[in-house]
N, C-alpha and C positions, 0 to 999 in steps of 0.2 A: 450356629449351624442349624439348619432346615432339619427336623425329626422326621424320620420316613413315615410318622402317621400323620405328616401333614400335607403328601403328596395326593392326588385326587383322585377320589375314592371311585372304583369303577362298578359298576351292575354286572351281570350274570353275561350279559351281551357285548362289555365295552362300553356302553354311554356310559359319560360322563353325570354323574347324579350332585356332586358339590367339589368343590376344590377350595381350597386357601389360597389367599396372595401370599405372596412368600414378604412381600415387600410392607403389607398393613397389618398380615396377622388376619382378615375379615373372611371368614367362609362365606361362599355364592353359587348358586346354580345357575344352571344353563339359562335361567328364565332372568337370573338377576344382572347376565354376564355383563350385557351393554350398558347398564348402568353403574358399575363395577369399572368400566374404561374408563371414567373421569379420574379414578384414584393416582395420585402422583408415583405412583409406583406400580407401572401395569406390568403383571409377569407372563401377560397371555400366550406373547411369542416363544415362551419356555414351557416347553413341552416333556415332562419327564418322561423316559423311554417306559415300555411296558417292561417287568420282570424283574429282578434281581439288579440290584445298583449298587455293588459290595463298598465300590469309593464313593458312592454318593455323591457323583459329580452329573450337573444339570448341563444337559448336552442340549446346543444352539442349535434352533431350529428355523424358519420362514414362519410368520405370523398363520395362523389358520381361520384368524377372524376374518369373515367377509366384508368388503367394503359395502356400505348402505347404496354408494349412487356410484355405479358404472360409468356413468356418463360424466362423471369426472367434476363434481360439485366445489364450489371454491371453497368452502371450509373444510374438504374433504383434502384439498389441497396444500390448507395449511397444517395440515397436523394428518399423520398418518394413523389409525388407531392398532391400537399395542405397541406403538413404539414407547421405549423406556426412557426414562428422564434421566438418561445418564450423558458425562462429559461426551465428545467426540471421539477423544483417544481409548475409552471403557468400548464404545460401538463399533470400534475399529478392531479393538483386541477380542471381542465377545465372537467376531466370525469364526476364530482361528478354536476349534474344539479344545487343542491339547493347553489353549489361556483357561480353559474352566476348572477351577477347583473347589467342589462342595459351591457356597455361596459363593469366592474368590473370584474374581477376573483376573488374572496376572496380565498388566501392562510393560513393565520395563523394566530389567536387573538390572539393580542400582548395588549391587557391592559383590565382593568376596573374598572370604577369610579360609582358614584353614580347616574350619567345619563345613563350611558350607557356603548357600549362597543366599542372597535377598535381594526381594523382589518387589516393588512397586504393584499393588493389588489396589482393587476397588472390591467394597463388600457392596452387594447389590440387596442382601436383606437388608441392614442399615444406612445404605446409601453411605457409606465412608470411604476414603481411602484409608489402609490400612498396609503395614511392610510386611508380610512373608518370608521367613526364613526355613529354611528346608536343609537337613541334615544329607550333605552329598552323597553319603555311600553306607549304606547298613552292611552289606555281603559281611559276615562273620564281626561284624563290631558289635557285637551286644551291649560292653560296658559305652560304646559312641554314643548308642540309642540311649541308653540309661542316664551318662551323664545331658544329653538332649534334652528329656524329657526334665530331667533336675532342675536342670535351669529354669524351665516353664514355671514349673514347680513353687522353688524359691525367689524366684523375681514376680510369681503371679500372687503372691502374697505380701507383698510389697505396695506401700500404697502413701506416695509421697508427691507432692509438685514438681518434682527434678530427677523423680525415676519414671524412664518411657512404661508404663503399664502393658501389662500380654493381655491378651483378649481369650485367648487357646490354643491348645495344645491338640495337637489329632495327626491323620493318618489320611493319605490317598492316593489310591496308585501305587501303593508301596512307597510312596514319598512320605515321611516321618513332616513336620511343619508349625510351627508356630508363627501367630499373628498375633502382630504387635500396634501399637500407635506408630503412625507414617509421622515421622517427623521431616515438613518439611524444610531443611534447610542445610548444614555443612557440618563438620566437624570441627569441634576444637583447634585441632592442628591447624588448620585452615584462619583461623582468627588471628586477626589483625584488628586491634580496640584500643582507644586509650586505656592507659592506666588504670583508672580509676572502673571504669566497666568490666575489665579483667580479672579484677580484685573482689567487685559484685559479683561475677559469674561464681569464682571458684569459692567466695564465701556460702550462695545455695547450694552449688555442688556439693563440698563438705558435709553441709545438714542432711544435703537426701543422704550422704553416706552415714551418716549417723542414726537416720533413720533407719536403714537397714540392717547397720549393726546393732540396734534396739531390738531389732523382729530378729538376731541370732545368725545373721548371713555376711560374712566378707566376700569383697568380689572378688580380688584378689590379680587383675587385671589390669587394674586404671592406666591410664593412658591417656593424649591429648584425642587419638580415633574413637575414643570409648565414650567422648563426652559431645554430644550433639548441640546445637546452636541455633535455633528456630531464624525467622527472617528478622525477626525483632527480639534476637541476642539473648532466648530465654534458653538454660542448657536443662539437658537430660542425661543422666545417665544410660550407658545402653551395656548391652550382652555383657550379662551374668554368666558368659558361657563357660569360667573356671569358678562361679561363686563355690563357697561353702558352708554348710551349715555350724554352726559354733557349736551347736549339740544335735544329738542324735546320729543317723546311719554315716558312717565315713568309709563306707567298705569299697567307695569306688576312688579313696584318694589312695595312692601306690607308694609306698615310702620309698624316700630319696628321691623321686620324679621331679625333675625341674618343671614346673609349666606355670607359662605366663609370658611377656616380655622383658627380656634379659634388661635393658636399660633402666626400668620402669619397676624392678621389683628388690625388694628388700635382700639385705643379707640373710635374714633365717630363710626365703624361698630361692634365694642362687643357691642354698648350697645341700635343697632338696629337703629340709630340716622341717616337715609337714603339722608334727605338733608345736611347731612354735608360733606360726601361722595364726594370728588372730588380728583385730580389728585395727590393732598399731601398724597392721602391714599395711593395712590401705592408705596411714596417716604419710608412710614414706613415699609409697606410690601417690599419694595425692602430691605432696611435698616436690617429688621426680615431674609430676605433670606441670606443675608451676615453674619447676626450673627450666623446662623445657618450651614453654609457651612465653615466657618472658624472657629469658636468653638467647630462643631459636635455638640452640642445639640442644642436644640429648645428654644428660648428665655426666655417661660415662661410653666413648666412643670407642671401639676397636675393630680390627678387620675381619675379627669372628664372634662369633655368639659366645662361645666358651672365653675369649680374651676378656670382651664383655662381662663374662659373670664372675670372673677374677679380679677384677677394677673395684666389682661392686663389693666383694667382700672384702678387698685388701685396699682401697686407697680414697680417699677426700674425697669428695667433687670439687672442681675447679669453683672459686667462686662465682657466681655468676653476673656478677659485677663485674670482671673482667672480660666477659663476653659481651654482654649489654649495659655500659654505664648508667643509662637511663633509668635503672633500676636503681629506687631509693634502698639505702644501705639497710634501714629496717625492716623493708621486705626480704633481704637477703637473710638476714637474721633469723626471720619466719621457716623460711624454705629450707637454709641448715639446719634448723631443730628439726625440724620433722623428719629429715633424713638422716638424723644420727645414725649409728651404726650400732649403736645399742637401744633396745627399745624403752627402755626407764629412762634414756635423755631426749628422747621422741616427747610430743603432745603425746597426754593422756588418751584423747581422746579425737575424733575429725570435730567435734562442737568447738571441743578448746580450740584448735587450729582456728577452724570460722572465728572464735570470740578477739583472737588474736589478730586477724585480719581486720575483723569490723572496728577496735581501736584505734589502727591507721589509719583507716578510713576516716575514724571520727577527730582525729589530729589525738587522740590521747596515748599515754605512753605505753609500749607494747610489754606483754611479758617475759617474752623471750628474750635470752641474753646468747650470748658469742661464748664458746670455748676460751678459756683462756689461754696465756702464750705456753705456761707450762703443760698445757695439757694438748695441747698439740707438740709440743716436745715431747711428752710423755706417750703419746701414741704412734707417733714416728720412729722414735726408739723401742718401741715393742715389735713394729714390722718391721725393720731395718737394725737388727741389735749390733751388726759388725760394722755396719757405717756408722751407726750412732757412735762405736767404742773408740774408731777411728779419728769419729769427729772430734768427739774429745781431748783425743791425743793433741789433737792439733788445736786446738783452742786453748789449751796450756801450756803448748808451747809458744802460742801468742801473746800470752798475757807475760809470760817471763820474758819474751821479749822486748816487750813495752816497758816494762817497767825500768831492765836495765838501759834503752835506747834513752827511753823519753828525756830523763833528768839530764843530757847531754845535750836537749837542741834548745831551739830559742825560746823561749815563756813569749808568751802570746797571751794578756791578759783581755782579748775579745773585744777592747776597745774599741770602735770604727776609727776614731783617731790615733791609732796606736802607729807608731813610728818604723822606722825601715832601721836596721842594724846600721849604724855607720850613716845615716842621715845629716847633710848640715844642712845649716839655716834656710837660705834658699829653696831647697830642695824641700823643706818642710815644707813653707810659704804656699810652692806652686802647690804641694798635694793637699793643701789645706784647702785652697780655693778651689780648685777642682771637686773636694765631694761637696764645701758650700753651695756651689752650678749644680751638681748634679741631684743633692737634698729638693732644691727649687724645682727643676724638672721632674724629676722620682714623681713630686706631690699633686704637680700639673699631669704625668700622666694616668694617677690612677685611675682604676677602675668606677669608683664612684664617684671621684674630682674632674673627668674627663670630660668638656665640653664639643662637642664637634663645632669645627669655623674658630673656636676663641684662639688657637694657635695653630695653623695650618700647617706650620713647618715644624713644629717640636718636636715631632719624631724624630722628621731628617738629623735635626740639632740634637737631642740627645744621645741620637746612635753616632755621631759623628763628637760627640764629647766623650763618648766610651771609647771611640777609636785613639783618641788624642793618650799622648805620652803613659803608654801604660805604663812606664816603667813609674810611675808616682804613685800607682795602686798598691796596695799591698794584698796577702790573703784575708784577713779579716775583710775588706771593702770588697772584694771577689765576693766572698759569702754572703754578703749582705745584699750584693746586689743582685745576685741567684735570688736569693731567697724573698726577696723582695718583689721580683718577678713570679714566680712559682705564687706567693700568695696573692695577687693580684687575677692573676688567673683562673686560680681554682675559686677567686668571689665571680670572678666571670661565669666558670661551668653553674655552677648552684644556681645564679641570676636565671640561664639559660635553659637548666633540664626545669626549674622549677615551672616556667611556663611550658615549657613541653611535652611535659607530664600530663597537661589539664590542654586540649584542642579547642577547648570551650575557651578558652580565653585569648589562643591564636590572633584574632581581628583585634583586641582591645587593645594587645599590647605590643601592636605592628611599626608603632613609633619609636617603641622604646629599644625594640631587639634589632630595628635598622639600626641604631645607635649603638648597639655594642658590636653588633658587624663593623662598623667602622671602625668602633675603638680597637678591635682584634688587627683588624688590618694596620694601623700605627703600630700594636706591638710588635707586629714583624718586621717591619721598618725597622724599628727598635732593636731589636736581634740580631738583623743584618750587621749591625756595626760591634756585634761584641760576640767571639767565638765559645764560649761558655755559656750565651743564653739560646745556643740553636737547636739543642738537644729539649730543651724543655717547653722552648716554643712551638716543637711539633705537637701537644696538648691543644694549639688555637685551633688548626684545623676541624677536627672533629666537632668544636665549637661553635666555630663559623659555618659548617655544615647545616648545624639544627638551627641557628639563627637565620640562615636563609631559607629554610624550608616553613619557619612559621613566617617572615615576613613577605614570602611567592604564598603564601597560603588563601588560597578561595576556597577552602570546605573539600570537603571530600564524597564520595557518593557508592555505591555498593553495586559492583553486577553478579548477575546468576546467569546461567550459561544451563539448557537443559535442551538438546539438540538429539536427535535421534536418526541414528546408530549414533554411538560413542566419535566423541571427534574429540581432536589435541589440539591446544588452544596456545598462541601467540598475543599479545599485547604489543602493539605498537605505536610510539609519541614522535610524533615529528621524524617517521619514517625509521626510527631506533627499538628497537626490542626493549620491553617493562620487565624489571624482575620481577618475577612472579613470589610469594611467600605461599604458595598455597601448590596444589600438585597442578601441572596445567594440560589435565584431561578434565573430558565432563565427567558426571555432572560437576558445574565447577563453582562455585563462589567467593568474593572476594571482596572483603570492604576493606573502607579506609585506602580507594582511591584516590589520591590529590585531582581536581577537576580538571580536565583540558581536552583537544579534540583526539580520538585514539580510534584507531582502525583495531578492530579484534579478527584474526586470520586462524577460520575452522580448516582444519586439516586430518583427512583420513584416505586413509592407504588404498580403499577402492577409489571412493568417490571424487580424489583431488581435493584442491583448495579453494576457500570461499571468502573473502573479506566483507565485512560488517561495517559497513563507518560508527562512528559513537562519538555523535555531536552535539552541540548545545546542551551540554550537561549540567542539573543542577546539582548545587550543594544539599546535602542532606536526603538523596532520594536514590531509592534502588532501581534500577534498567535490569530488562530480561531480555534474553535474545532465544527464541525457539526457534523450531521449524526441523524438517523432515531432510536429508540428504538426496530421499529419491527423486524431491521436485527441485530442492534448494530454495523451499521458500522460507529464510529466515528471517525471523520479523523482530525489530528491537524497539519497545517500547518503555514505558515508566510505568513502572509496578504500581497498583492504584491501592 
């Protein structure tokens, strides 16, 4: 920020005797002025007012420099002298007095939160853009402004690759404001990455958290909004706006205060518990952001905040395996340790989390282990003590009554060849040659033995040899032939998520995954003819799902969306609306598009609706579509 003794110093009369550029730092006088206009930073046009400037804010003024050639010289034409070497949208916002703040230009608010709001600023002393965030309401919030300024505070002493840096903290207009690094690009929540990039993110993520917890500060906040995403997938940590300091003043944390995001925060902070609060909290919260960005939902969902912060203290999280299979079981592994619910079965630390990540990364084996059975027994019957006691009842009354049942029915020694009560000869015969048939096809259909073309019809024939005389089956050949199916499959999902997982390998192995798209398709066939494998064949779909999306796979490509005034954004492929995974207002960002021809449809409540075509798309490259509402000139090009 410009010092008021470096505004231009006046004589007894008003002339100007020397002034500063605000933009080089060079003192000059009247005499030096004209050759002073070559500087890439000319601030001639900014005239600071005469008197008292309590916000020190540099009011827009018309240039006062005279032009050299009235008559209108062509170099006079190509360059206007004191115009500023700033963007278009900076010269556009610079007219409007109430965009000046101190240095600041305010061009576009781009967010808001419950403190406040942020803003899209250019600094014209360092020629940067930089985010502006401004504390919405002082009137009687002392401890507001206090914990505002804290934040400045403890994140402006912070100083890591993955934490956004504050540049300052100040005051103008009565507006409280911190400037930050403009990051440009999306939030976490918004990401859509393979695997293995996701993995990279949240492993720096971690360190910068670790770095912070080194300089004595928890955020206490994390979240997938809280973690920023450049154009080329580097993250940031952002607003420290609940951090706290692990030592020193605490006079502004309020005991038993819940604050933070209910889905996102530990048991010791649901339930307001302020000194228990230390660096293990971030590890759950980091732990909740992972389960969240890798499953797509929120760890613990209810239809209030308060049902919410009941879940978090009383109950599991659902695995997240069960919402997103695609997640390797060892990463699941990861994500429930960190979110224990007591903090000594938590990581130590966010570094051990990261160390923990970087070994699956590195294919070596992780350190975290899984709860065992009893001790998810043993935690369930501490919150549930009268259903536990219940259950038990009933679990001994089970077991007496197997015991006295069992020794009455038939032994069933698990043979596959085990005989039917009361079988004669014949009747052997046919069941004997019937599983020989079906041994032969079983071996021709598996998953690894599977040739497509070598038997066209085998399906049809084996589903139609399971339809034939069941009464020759017994249960042991039942189970076997379940189970035999069931393991055939699940070699198929492993085959499937494992290329899935890695996009990079999509093209390489487009022959092999047509091949088990077809093999899936014979297992249904397969199914068809036996009413005990149709329950389990519903497993192929979801399979055959990711099988066709890597072999339709042309690459994928990124758009950003940054339209002014705010517009609500539609995707459409072949005339059908695209789920969106990311919110679909601007500014808006979205990779890990599949390539194809899409109309994007801007929509806002004055100005009506606008379609974009977006065609000839490559793989691997980001499209931007700007432009203005009042002219509708939106322009869609390839981000260079």
């Amino acid at each position: 920020m410009p010092d008021p003794a470096d505004k231009p110093a006046k004589s007894g009369v008003g002339d100007k005797t020397s002034q500063r550029c605000i933009g080089c730092g060079e003192l000059y006088s009247s005499e030096s002025a004209i050759k002073h206009e070559n500087c890439n930073y000319t601030m001639a046009q900014f005239q600071a007012a005469a008197g008292p400037e309590p916000d020190r804010t540099i009011v827009y003024a018309e240039s006062n420099v005279e032009k050299s050639n009235p008559q209108g010289d062509s170099s006079s034409a190509k360059r206007k002298v004191g115009e500023p070497n700033w963007p278009d949208e900076v010269k556009a916002a610079a007219k409007d007095p109430k965009n000046l703040l101190n240095q600041y230009i305010l061009v576009a608010q781009i967010g808001k939160g419950g403190m406040g709001t942020v803003w899209k600023a250019f600094d014209r002393s360092l020629l940067r853009w930089v985010a502006i965030k401004f504390l919405t309401s002082v009137d009687g919030n002392e401890e507001g402004v206090a914990r505002f300024k804290r934040e400045a505070q403890l994140a402006g002493g912070l100083r890591h690759p993955n934490i956004a840096p504050i540049y300052e903290v100040g005051e103008a207009r009565g507006q409280h404001f911190i400037a930050m690094e403009f990051i440009d690009g999306a939030s976490m929540s918004n990401a859509q990455l393979p695997m293995k990039e996701i993995l990279d993110i949240f492993v720096k993520v971690a360190q910068g958290i670790e770095a912070a917890h080194k300089k004595g500060v928890i955020h206490r906040d994390l979240k997938p909004q809280n973690i920023m995403l450049t154009s080329d997938n580097w993250p940031y940590v952002m607003d420290f706006g609940l951090a706290k300091a692990l030592r020193g003043d605490s006079s502004l944390s309020v005991t038993g205060a819940v604050m933070g995001t209910p889905a996102y925060m530990p048991p010791e902070q649901a339930q307001g518990k302020l000194e228990l609060i230390d660096h293990q909290s971030d590890v759950y919260s980091l732990g909740a952001t992972m389960y969240a960005i890798l499953s797509r939902k929120t760890p613990f969902q209810a239809e209030t905040a308060m049902d919410i912060l009941m879940k978090v203290c009383n109950e599991e999280p659902v695995p997240p395996r069960k919402h997103n299979p695609e997640i390797p079981s060892d990463i699941e592994t990861i994500i429930l340790k960190a979110m224990q619910k007591k903090k000594e079965d938590r990581y130590s630390s966010s570094q051990a989390l990261a160390d923990d990540l970087k070994r699956f990364i590195a294919n070596e084996e992780i350190e975290a282990t899984r709860p065992g059975f009893m001790t998810h027994i043993v935690r369930k019957a501490k919150r549930h003590k009268s259903a536990f006691v219940a259950g038990a009842v009933v679990l001994v009354a089970a077991i007496v009554v197997v015991a006295v049942v069992l020794p009455r029915g038939r032994k069933n020694d698990g043979n596959f060849g085990g005989g039917l009560s009361g079988e004669d000869e014949d009747a052997r015969k046919l069941r004997e040659k019937w599983q020989e048939d079906w041994q032969k096809m079983k071996l021709e259909l598996g998953f690894r033995e599977w040739k497509p073309g070598q038997n066209p019809k085998l399906a049809e024939t084996a589903a139609a040899h399971l339809k034939e005389m069941p009464k020759l089956r017994n249960d042991a050949i039942d189970t076997l032939v379940i189970q035999w199916f069931q393991n055939e499959v699940e070699k198929a999902r492993d085959a499937v998520d494992k290329v899935y997982q890695d996009s990079n390998a999509w093209t390489k192995n487009r022959d092999r995954v047509i091949q088990w798209q077809n093999w899936c398709d014979q297992l249904s066939i397969l199914s068809g003819g036996y009413d005990l494998l149709k329950k389990p064949a519903e497993s192929l779909g979801p399979i055959r799902e990711e099988a066709a999306k890597i072999s339709g796979f042309k690459g994928t490509f990124s758009l950003v969306v940054t339209v002014g005034p705010y517009a609500d954004i539609e995707l459409k492929l072949a005339g059908n609306a695209v789920p969106l995974s990311v919110e679909p207002a601007t500014p808006f960002r979205m990779d890990g598009i599949p390539v194809g021809d899409y109309v994007l449809v801007l929509k806002h409540k004055d100005f009506g609706t606008f379609e974009v075509p977006l065609t000839r798309l490559e793989a691997g490259q980001t499209y931007v579509v700007t432009g203005t509402w009042q002219d509708k000139s939106f322009k869609f090009a390839k981000k260079k």
